[in-house]
TORLO-704741 format. One line per field, with one value per residue (C-alpha): residue number from 0; residue in three letters; chain; x, y, z. Coordinates in Angstrom, 2 decimals. Example, Ala and Ser with C-alpha at 12.3 -4.5 7.8 and 13.67 -1.06 7.14 Angstrom:
BEGIN
num: c(0 1)
residuo: c(ALA SER)
cadena: c(A A)
c1: c(12.30 13.67)
c2: c(-4.50 -1.06)
c3: c(7.80 7.14)
//
This chain:
BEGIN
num: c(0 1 2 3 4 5 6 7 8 9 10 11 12 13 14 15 16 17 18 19 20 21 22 23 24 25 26 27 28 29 30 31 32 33 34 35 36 37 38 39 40 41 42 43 44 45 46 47 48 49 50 51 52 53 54 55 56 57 58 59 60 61 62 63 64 65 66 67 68 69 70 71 72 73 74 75 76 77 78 79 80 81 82 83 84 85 86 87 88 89 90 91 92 93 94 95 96 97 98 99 100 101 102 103 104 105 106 107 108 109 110 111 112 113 114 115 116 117 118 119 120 121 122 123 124 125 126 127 128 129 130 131 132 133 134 135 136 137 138 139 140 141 142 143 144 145 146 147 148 149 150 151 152 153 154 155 156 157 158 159 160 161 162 163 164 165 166 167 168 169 170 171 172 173 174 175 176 177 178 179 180 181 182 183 184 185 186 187 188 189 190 191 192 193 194 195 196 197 198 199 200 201 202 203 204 205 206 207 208 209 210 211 212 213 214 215 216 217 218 219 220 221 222 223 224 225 226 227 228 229 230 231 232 233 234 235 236 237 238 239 240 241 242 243 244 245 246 247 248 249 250 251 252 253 254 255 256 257 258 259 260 261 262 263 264 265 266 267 268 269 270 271 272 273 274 275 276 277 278 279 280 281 282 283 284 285 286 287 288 289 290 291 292 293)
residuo: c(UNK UNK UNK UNK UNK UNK UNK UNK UNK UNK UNK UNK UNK UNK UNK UNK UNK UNK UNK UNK UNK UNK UNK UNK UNK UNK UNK UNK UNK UNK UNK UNK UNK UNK UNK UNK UNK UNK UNK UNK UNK UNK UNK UNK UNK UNK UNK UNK UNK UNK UNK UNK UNK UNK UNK UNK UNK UNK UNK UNK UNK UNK UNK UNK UNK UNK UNK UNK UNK UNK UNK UNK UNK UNK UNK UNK UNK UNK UNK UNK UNK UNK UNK UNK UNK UNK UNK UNK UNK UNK UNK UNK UNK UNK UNK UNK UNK UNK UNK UNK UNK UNK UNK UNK UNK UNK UNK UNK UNK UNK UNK UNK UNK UNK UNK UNK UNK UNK UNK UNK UNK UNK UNK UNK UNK UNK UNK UNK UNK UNK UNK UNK UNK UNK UNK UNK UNK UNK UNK UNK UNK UNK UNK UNK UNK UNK UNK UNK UNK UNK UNK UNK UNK UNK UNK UNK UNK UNK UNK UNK UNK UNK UNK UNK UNK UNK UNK UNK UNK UNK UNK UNK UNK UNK UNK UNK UNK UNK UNK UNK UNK UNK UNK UNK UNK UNK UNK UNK UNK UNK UNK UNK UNK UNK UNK UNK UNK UNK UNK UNK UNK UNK UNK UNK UNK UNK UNK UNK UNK UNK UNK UNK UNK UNK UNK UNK UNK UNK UNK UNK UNK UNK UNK UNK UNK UNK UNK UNK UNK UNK UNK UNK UNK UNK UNK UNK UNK UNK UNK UNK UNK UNK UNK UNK UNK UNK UNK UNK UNK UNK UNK UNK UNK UNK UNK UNK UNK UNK UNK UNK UNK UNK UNK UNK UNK UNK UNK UNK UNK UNK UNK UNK UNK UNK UNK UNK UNK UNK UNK UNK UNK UNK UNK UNK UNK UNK UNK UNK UNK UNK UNK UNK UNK UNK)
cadena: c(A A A A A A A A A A A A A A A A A A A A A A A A A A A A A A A A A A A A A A A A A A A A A A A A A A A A A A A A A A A A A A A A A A A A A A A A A A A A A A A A A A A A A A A A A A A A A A A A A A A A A A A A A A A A A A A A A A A A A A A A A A A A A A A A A A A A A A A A A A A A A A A A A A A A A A A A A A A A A A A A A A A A A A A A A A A A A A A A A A A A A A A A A A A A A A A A A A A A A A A A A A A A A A A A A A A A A A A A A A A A A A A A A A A A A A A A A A A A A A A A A A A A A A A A A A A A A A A A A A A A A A A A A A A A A A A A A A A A A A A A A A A A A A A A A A A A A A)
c1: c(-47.67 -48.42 -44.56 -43.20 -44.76 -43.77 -40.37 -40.58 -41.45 -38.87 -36.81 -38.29 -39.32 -36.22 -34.47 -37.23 -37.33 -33.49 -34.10 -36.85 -34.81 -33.60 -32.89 -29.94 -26.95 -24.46 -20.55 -18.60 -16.34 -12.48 -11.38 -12.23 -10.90 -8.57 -7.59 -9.29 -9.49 -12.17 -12.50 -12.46 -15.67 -16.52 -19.26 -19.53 -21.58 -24.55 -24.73 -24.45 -21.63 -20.69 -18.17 -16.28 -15.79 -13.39 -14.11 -16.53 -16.07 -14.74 -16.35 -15.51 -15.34 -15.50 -13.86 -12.38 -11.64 -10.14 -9.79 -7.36 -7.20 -8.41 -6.58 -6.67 -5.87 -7.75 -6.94 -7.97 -8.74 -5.47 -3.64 -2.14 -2.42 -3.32 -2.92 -3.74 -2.66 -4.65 -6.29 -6.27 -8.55 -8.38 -10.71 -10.75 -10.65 -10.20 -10.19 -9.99 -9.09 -9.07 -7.74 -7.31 -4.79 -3.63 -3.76 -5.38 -5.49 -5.48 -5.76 -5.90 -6.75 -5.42 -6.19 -4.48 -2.57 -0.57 -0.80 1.91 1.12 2.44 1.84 0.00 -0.59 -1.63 1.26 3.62 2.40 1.87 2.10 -0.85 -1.08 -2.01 -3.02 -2.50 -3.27 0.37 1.39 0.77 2.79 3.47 4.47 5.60 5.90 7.16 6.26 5.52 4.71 3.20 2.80 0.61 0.09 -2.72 -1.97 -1.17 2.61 3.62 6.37 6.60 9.43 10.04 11.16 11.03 10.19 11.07 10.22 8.42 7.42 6.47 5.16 3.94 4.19 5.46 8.45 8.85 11.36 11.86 13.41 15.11 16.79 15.04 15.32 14.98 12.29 10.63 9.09 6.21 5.96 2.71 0.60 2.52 6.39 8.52 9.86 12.71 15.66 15.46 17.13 18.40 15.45 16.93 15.50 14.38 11.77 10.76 10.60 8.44 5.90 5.65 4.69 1.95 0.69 1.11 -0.59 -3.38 -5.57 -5.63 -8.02 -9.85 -9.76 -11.43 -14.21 -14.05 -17.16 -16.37 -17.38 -15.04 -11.67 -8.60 -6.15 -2.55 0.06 2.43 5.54 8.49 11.02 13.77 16.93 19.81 22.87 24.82 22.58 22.44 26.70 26.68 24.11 25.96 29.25 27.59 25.57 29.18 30.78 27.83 27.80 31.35 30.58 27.86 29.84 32.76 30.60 28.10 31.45 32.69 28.91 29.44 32.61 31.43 28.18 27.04 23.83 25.73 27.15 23.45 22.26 24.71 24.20 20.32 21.13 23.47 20.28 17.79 20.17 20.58 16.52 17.33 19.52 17.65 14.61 16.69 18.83 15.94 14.54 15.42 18.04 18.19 21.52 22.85)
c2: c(20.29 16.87 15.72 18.93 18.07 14.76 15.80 18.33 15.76 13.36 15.39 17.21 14.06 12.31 15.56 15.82 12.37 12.68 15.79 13.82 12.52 9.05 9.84 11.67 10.41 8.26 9.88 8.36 5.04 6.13 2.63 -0.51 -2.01 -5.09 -5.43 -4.66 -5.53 -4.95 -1.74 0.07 2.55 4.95 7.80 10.67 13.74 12.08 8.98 7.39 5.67 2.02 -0.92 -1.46 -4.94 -6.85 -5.83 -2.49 0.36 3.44 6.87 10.37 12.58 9.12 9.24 6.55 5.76 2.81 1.72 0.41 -2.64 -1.57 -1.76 -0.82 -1.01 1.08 0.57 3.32 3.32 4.79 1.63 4.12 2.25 3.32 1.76 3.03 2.08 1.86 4.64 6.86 8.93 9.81 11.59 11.28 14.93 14.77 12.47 13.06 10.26 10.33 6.15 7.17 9.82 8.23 11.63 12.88 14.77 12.95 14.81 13.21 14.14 12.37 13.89 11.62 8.22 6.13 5.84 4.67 5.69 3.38 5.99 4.74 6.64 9.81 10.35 9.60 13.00 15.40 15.21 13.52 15.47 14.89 17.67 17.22 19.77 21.14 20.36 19.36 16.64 15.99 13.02 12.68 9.21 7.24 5.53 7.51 7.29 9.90 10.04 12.30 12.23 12.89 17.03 17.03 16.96 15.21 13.23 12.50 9.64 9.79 5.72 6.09 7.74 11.21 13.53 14.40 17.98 19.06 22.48 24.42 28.00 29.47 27.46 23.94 21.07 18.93 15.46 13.62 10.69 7.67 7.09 10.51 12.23 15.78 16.88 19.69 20.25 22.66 24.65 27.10 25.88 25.68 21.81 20.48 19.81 16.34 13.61 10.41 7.66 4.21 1.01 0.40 2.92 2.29 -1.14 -0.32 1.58 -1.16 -3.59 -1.47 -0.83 -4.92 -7.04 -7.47 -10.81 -13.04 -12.45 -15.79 -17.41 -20.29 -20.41 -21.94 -23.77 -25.46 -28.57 -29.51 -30.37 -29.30 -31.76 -31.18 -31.70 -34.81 -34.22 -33.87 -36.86 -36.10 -36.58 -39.45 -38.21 -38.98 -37.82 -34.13 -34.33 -34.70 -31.64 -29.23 -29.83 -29.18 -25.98 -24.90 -25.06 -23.83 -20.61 -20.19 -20.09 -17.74 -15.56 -15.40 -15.05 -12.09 -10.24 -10.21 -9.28 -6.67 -5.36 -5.36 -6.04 -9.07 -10.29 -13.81 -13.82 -12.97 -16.04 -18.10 -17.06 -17.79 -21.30 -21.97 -20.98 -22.89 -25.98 -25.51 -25.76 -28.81 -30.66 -29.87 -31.25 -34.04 -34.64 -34.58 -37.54 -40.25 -42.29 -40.30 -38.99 -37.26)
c3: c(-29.55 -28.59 -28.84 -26.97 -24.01 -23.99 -24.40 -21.81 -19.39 -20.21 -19.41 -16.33 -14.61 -14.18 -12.80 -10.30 -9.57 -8.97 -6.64 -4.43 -0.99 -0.92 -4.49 -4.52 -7.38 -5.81 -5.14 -7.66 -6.71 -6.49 -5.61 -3.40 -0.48 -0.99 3.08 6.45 10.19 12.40 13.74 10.32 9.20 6.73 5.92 3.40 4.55 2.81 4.49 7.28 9.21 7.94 9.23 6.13 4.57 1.98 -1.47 -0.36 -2.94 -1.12 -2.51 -3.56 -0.17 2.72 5.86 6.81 10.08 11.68 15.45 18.19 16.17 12.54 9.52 5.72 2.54 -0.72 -3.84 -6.24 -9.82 -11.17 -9.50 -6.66 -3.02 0.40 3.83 6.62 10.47 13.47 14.68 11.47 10.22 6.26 3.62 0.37 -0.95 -4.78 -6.68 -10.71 -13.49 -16.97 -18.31 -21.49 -20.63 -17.33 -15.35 -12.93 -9.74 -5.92 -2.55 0.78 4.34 7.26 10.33 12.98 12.13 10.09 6.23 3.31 -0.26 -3.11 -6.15 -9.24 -13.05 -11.33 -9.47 -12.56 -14.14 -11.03 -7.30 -5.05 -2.32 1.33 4.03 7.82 10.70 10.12 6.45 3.04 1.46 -2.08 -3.92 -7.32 -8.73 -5.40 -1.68 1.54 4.50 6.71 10.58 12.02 15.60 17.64 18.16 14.60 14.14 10.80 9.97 6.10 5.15 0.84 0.39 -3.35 -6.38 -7.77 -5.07 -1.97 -1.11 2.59 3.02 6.31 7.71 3.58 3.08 1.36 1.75 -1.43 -0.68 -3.82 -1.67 -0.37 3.53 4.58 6.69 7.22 10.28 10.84 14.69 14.73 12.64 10.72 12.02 8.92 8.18 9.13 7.40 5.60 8.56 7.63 8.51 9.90 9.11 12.07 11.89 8.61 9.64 12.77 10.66 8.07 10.31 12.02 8.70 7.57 9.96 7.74 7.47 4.94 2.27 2.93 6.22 7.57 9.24 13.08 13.12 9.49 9.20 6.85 8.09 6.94 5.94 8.20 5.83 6.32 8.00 5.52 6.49 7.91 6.45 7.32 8.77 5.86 3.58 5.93 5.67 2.13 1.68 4.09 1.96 -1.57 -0.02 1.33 -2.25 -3.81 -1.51 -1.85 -5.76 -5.86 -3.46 -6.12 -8.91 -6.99 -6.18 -9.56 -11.06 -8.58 -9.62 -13.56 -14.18 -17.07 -17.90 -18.31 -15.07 -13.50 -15.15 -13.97 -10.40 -11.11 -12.28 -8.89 -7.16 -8.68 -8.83 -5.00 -4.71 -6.56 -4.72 -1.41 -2.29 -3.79 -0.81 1.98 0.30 3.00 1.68 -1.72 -2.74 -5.80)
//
């Protein structure tokens, strides 16, 4: 009788224990952050708002939320990536992974901003979804990014992979080719047709989403000084002719051998142009020794 009752309590204490407040289990980690500016928070409906830091784990079901000037990028545990622009707001919906099997299932919110997904093991075997105030957007195996503006209109650009998937108001667009975009305009509006993306958008958004810090920076009030690095000498006139006129014969080869790798392609001829390169390396470092020729 003795050891039932023991038994019974080790096994009813820690459950009440567990259901005492304060003591409530932790949402499991889905990833950490590996890039942030200021103005960048998250919370789950359990706890309370926090300003999120380098290296913070980021949690089953967390907003996160990032300012005029905040900035971020998770990486979760399947290897997938997230960044997300300046005032964003994302949640992490789902979030299943099995490592041994390398599948799982992801789902995203973003209800306002800027994000680009770079798709990791999950997204190799089914499509990691993301859900806006107009749409939902699938990815299978590939790079997005996905605009939402403030009164929830969603632009979803498919820059590589197998497929992207927008769906709104009962129909669905499927994109196969990188560079092209779908737009959702309101809630329940069918998408567009897929329209060619330039790069100068693309570019635009990835440089809103890549002004990042450093992962270490200095401190200003260090008292330790950083050593400027000493000016690299300049090179003699002659010395400058004589490396213009071997860069101009080297270009002139690599051009003739990239054309023909071009027109038939041969693992030799790739070497070869890999050797012209590195020998170029070579003689500049060479030739802007002062007084050093070849």
């Amino acid at each position: 009788m003795q050891r039932v009752v023991i038994a019974l309590l080790s096994i009813s204490l820690p459950l009440a224990f567990a259901a005492l407040p304060g003591h409530a289990e932790a949402p499991p980690k889905v990833g950490v952050v590996t890039a942030v500016n200021p103005e960048t928070t998250g919370s789950t409906a359990a706890s309370a708002v926090r300003v999120i830091d380098l290296g913070n784990d980021v949690v089953f079901d967390e907003k996160i939320a990032t300012g005029e000037a905040g900035q971020a990028q998770v990486f979760f545990l399947d290897q997938s990536s997230l960044s997300i622009g300046p005032r964003s707001e994302i949640t992490i919906d789902r979030f299943v992974y099995d490592p041994d099997r390398h599948a799982g299932a992801l789902a995203i919110k973003i209800g306002e901003g800027l994000a680009r997904y770079v798709g990791g093991r999950i997204s190799k075997e089914s499509d990691v979804t993301f859900t806006t105030p107009t749409a939902t957007v699938g990815i299978r195996g590939g790079i997005a990014l996905i605009e939402v503006a403030p009164g929830g209109a969603t632009r979803a650009t498919f820059l590589f992979g197998e497929h992207m998937t927008v769906t709104s108001g009962g129909k669905s667009r499927t994109v196969l080719r990188p560079g092209y975009s779908v737009s959702v305009d309101a809630p329940g509006a069918a998408p567009s047709p897929p329209v060619k993306t330039t790069l100068a958008e693309i570019e635009k958004v990835n440089r809103a989403l890549e002004k990042l810090p450093a992962m270490a920076a200095a401190k200003k009030d260090s008292t330790i000084a950083t050593p400027k690095p000493s000016p690299a000498p300049r090179a003699t006139p002659a010395v400058a002719a004589e490396e213009t006129a071997i860069e101009k014969t080297l270009d002139a080869k690599a051009a003739r051998l990239e054309h023909d790798l071009i027109a038939t392609p041969d693992d030799d001829e790739r070497d070869r142009i890999d050797r012209i390169a590195k020998l170029k390396q070579h003689l500049r470092r060479r030739l802007r020794r002062t007084g050093q020729s070849i």
